[in-house]
C-alpha positions as CSV (number, residue, x, y, z in Angstrom):
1,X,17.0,25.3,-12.7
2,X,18.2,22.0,-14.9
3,X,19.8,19.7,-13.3
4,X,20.1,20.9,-10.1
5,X,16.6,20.2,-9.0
6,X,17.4,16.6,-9.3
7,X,20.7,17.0,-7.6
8,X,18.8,16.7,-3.9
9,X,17.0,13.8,-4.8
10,X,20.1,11.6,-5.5
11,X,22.4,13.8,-2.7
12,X,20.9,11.6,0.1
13,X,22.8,8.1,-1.4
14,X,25.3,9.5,0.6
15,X,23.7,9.2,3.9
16,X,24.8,5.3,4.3
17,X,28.7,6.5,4.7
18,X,27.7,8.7,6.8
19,X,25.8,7.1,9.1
20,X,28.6,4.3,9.6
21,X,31.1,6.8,10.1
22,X,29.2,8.5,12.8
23,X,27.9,5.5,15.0
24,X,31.6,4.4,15.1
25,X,33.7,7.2,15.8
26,X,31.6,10.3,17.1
27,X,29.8,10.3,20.6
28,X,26.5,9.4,20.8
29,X,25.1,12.2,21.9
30,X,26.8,14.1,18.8
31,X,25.9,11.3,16.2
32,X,22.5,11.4,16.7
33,X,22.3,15.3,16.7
34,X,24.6,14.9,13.7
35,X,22.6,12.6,11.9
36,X,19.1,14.0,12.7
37,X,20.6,17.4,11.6
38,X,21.5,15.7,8.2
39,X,18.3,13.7,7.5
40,X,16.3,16.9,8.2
41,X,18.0,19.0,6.2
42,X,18.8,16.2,3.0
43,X,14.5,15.4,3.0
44,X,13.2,19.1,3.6
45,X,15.8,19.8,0.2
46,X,14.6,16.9,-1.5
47,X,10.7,17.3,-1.3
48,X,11.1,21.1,-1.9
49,X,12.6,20.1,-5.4
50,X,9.7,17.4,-5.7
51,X,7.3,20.5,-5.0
52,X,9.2,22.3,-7.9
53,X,9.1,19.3,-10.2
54,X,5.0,19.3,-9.6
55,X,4.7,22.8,-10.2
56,X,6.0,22.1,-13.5
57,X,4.0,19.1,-14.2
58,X,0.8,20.1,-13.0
59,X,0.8,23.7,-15.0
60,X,1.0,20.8,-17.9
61,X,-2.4,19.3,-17.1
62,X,-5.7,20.2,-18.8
63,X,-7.9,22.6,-16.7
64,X,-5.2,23.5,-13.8
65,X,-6.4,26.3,-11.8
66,X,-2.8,27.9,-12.5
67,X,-2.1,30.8,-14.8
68,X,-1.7,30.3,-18.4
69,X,1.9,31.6,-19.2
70,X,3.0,28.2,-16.2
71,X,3.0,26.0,-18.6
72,X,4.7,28.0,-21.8
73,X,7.4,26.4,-23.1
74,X,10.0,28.8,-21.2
75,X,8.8,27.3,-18.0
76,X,8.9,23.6,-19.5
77,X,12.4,24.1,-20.5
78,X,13.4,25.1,-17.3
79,X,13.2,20.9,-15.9
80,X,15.0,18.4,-18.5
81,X,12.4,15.9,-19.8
82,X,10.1,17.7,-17.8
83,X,7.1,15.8,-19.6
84,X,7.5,12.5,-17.3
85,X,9.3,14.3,-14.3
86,X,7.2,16.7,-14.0
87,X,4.1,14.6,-14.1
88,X,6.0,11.7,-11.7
89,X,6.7,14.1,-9.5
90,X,2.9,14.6,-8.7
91,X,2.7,10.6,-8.0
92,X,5.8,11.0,-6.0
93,X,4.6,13.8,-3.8
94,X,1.4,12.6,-3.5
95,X,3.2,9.3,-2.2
96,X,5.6,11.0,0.3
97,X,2.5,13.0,2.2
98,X,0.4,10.0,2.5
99,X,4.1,8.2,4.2
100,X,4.8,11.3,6.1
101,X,0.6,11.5,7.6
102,X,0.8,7.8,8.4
103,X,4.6,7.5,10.5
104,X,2.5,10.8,12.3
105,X,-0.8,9.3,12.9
106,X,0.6,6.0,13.9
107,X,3.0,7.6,16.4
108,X,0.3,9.9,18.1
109,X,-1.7,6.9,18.2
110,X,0.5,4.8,20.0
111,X,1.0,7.4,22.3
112,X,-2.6,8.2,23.2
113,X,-4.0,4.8,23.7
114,X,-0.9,3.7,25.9
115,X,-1.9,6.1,28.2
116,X,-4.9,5.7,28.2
117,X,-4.1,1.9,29.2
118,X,-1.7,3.2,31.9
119,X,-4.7,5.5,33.3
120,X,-6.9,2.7,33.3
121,X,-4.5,0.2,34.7
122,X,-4.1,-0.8,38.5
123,X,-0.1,0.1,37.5
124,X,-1.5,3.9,37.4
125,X,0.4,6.0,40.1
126,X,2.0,9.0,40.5
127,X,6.2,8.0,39.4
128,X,7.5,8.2,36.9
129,X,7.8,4.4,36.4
130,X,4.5,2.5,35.7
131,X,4.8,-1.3,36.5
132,X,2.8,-3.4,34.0
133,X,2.0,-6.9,35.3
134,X,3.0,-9.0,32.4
135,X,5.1,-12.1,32.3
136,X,6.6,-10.5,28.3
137,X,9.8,-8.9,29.5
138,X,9.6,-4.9,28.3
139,X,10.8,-1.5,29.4
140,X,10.4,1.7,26.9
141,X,10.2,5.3,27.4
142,X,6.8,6.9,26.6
143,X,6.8,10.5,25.8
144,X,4.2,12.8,27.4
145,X,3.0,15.2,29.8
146,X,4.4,13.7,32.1
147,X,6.5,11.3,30.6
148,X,6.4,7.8,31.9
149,X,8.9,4.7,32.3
150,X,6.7,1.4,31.6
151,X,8.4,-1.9,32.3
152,X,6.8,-5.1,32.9
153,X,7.4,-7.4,35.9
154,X,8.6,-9.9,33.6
155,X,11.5,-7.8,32.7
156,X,12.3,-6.8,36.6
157,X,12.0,-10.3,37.4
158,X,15.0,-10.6,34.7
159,X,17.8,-8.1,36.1
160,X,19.2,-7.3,39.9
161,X,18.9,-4.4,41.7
162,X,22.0,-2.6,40.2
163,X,20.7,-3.6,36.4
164,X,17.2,-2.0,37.4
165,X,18.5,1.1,38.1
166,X,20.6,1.2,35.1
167,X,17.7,0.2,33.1
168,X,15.4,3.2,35.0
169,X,18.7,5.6,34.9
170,X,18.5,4.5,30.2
171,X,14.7,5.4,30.1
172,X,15.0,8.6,32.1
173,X,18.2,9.5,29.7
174,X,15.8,8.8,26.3
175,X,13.0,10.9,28.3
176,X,15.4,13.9,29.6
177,X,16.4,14.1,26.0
178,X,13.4,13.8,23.7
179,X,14.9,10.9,21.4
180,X,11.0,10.3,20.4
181,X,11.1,13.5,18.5
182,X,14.7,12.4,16.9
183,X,13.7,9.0,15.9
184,X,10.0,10.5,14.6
185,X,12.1,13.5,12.4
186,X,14.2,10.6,10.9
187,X,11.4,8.3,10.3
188,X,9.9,11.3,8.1
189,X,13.0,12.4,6.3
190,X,12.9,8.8,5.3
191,X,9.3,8.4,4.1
192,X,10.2,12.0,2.7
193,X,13.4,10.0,0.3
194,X,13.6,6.4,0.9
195,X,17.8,7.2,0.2
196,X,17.6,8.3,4.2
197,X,16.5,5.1,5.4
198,X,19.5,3.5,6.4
199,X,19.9,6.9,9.1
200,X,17.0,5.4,11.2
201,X,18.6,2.2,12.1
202,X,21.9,3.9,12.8
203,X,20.1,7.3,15.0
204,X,18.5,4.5,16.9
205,X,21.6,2.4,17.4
206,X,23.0,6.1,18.2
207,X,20.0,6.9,21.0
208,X,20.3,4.0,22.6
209,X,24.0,4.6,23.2
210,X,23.5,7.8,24.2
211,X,20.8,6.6,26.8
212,X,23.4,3.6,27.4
213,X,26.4,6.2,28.2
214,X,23.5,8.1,30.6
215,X,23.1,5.1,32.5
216,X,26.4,4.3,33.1
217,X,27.1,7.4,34.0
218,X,24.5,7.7,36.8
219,X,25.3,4.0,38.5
220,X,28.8,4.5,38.0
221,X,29.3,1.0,36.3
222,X,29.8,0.2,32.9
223,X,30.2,-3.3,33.4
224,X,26.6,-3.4,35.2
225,X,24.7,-1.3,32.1
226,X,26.1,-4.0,29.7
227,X,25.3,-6.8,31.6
228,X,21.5,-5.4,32.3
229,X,21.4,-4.8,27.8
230,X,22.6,-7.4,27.3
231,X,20.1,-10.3,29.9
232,X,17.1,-7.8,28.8
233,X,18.2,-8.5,24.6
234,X,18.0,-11.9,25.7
235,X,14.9,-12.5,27.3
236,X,12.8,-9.6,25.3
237,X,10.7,-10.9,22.4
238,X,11.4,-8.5,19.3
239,X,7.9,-8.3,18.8
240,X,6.8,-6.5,22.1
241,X,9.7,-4.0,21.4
242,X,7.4,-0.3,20.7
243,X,8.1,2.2,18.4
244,X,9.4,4.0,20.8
245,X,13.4,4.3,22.8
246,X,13.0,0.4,24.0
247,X,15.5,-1.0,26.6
248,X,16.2,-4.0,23.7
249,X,16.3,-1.9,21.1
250,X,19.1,-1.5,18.5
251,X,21.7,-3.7,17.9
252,X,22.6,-5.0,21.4
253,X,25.8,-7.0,21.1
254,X,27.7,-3.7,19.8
255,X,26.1,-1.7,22.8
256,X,27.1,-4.1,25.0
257,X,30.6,-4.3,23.7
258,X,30.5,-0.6,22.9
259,X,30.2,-0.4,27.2
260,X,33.3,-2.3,27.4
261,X,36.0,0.2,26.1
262,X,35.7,4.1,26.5
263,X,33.5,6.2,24.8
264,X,34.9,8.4,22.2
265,X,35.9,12.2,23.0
266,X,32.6,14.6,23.1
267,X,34.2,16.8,21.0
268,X,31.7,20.0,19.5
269,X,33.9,19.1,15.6
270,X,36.3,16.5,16.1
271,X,39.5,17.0,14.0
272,X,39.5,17.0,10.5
273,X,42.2,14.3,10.0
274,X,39.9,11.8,12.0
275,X,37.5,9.0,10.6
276,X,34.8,11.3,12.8
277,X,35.9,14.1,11.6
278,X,35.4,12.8,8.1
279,X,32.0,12.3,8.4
280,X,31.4,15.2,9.9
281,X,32.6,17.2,7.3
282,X,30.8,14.6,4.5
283,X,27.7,15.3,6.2
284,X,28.5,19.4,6.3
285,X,29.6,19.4,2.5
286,X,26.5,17.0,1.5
287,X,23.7,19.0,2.9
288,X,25.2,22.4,2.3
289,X,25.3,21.3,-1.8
290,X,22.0,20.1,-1.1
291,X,20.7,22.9,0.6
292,X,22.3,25.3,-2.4
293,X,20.9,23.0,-5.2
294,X,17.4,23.6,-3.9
295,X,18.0,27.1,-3.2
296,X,19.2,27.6,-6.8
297,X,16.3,25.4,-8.4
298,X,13.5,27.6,-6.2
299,X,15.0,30.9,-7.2
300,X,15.3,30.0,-11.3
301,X,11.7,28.6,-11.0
302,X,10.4,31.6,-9.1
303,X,12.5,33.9,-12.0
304,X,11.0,32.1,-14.8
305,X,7.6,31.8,-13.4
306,X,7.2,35.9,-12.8
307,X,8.8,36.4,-16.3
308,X,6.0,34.3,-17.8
309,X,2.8,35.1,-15.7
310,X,1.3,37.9,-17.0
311,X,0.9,41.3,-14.7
């Protein structure tokens, strides 16, 4: 095992190149596969390695349910220093789950008791969009069976015809294409290794692209999508914004001036000689030797583990 179980907790330092790479040059709709792809992979490599780290430290502990020969000195020499790795890596673990169970319980939660406020509400109906009467100026896509648009009147009072349908045609894009479960995978991969953090604000600056692009697409104006981020960025209070595919979310003056130019190729793998293509193949060679370093840590931990349990 040596070293290379620590080679996936370190691997994900390269996600901040990545993730600048990506927003700039690929498509949206390819970024934020891309780099939901890459966080998934990068944390599920990472806290496997954690899980072999804690194997190692807890067969170390007085009165451990596991078998004798786990904590021999063949298995111990298997993890370098494995005295305070293997122990931290019990903190650490323990740490990571209790991240992981709150970014879920907080999401569900947020779901649930907004609609249950929507059913409750004289806004309830049977659209799609549920019209909130509230001066704040908001619009976010809530997930669900059905999903549901929710926008307040402040925020309709805010835009023009044209700008409201590009702001229903962006929420039907983030619903259409499940970004909730994009954003919620990347939020865990980053609780999972806090070196995948900076993916989260570039997969949402990535979704709301994506959703941007959508909109345009459906009213057939650029100029009008931008214009309807950009008056909604100005009168929304960052505070109302959910944690959820908002209307105001992301950085909004490089979506706005993102809709100004053309949006890059939709290639499946742009060219390799490419600033996209460069990240595409950083992110490929990064979770692959990720991916193999765990894969080589588990399988020498497994070897050594049979060799020293008795039959």
């Amino acid at each position: 095992m040596g070293v290379f179980v620590f080679l996936p907790l370190v691997l994900p330092l390269t996600a901040l190149p990545i993730a600048r790479l990506a927003e700039r040059h690929l498509h949206p709709r390819r970024a934020a596969r891309l780099l939901t792809t890459v966080a998934v992979i990068l944390a599920s490599c990472s806290t496997l390695c954690l899980g072999l780290l804690v194997v190692v430290g807890t067969a170390q502990l007085p009165g451990n349910p596991l078998p004798d020969g786990w904590s021999d000195p063949e298995v111990r020499e298997a993890v370098p220093h494995d005295q305070f790795f293997g122990k931290a890596a019990i903190v650490a673990l323990l740490v990571v789950a209790t991240a992981c169970a709150c970014a879920v319980v907080r999401h569900h939660r947020f779901r649930v008791l907004a609609h249950r406020a929507l059913d409750s509400s004289p806004a309830r109906s049977e659209s799609e969009v549920a019209v909130l009467r509230d001066t704040s100026p908001y619009a976010y896509a809530l997930p669900g069976a059905p999903g549901r648009i929710v926008v307040s009147t402040g925020m309709l009072a805010c835009l023009d015809p044209a700008e409201r349908e590009a702001l229903f045609a962006h929420e039907r894009a983030h619903l259409a294409a499940r970004h909730h479960r994009l954003l919620l995978a990347v939020r865990l991969a980053g609780r999972a290794n806090p070196l995948l953090r900076p993916l989260m604000s570039a997969l949402t600056y990535s979704t709301e692209r994506w959703a941007d692009e959508e909109a345009a697409r459906v009213t057939g104006d650029r100029r009008t999508t931008a214009r309807a981020v950009g008056k909604a960025a100005l009168v929304s209070r960052r505070s109302s914004v959910p944690p959820l595919p908002a209307f105001a979310a992301g950085p909004v003056p490089r979506r706005v001036a993102a809709l100004l130019v053309p949006v890059p190729p939709d290639r499946r793998w742009p060219p390799a000689l490419t600033p996209a293509g460069l990240a595409a193949y950083v992110a490929a060679a990064g979770t692959a030797l990720s991916a193999l370093s765990a894969l080589n840590a588990a399988i020498a931990l497994f070897l050594v583990l049979k060799a020293a349990t008795p039959l």
